[in-house]
N, C-alpha and C positions, 0 to 999 in steps of 0.2 A: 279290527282285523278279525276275521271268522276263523272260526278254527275248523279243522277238518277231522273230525273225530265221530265215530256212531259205530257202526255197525263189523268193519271190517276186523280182524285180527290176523297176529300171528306169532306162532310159537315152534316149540323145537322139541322135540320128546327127549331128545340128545343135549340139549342145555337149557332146561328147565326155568320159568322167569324167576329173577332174582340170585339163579344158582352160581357157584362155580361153574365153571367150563371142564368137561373132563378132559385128563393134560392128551388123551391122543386128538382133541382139538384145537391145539395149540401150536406154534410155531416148532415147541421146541420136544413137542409131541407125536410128530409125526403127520401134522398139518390135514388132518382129514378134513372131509366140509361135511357140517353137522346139517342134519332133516328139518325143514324147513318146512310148516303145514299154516296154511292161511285158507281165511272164509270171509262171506259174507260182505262182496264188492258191492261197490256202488251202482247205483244204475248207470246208466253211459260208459261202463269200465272200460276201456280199451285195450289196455295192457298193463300189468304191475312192474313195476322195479323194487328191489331190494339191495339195500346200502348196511353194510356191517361197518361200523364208525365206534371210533374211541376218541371221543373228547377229554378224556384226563390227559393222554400223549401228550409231552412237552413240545408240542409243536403250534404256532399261532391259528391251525386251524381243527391241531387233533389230527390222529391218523386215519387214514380210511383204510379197511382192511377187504373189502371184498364189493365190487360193485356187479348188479345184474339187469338186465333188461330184456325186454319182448317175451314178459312171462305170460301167459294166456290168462285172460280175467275168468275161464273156465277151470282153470288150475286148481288144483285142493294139496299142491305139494310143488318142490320145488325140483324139476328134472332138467338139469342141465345139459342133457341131450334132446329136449325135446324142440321142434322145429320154432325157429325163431331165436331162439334165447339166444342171448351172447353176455360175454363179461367185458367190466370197463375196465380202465386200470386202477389198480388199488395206490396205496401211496405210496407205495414204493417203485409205481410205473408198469404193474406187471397186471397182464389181466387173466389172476386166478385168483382165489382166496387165499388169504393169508393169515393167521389164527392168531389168537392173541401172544406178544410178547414184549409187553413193557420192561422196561431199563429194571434191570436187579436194584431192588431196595427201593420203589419209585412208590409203592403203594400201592392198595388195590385199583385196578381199574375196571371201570364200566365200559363192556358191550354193546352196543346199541344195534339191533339187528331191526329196519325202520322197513318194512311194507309200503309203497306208493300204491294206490290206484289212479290212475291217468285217463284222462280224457282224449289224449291224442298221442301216438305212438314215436316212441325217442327214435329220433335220426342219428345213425353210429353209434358209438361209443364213450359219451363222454366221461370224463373222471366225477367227479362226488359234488366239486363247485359248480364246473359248470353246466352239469345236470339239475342242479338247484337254480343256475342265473336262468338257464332258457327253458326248464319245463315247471318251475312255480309254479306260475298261473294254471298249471293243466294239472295239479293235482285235487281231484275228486276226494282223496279220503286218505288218511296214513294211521299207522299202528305202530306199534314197536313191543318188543320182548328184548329183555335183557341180562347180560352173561355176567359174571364176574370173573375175573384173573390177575395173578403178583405173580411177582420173583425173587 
């Protein structure tokens, strides 16, 4: 299996890799969506997606907290008004961002805030699965930065 990993990144000046999350990032914060700054796409980019995902969530697949699409491969930041872009739905069926809030007492959880770069441009909307069943094969290159947060 190749891995897709070189050149690309992405980070957050507003949740720093490895950091906590500051709490007006958080569900129970005030739910703001944190600055999102990415570089150095593939060649062939087409367009980036970005998926904010918690795998420690007691749920069989983890929560998805925030999905994004039709980012421009010329992008150096993450503007959710700018032409194209759209949100998918998060796990809870909603398509906006949703900030970290794990079950009180559950332990820290990890963030995973994942950069795609794509070969070929998502059709709608999909949720977090099956954005991974039908655009796998079309990912050129992914990154990730990640958040910390409990309760």
């Amino acid at each position: 299996m190749a891995l897709f990993i070189d050149k690309l990144q992405i980070s957050s000046p507003d949740v720093p890799n490895l950091d906590l999350f500051p709490v007006e990032f958080t569900a129970d914060g005030g739910n703001s969506v944190p600055r999102l700054e990415f570089s150095g796409p593939p060649e062939g980019t087409v367009e980036y997606a970005v998926i904010l995902h918690d795998p420690d969530a007691p749920l069989p697949q983890g929560f998805t907290h925030w999905v994004v699409y039709g980012i421009s491969p010329d992008a150096t930041s993450l503007d959710l008004a700018a032409p194209g872009v759209r949100q998918g739905p998060n796990g809870a069926g909603a398509t906006q961002y949703y900030g970290p809030q794990p079950p009180v007492g559950h332990g820290l959880h990890h963030y995973y805030f994942w950069i795609y770069a794509l070969s070929r441009a998502v059709e709608g909307s999909p949720n977090r699965e099956e954005f991974l069943a039908e655009y796998g094969d079309s990912i050129l290159e992914q990154a990730r930065t990640v958040g910390h947060w409990q309760r």
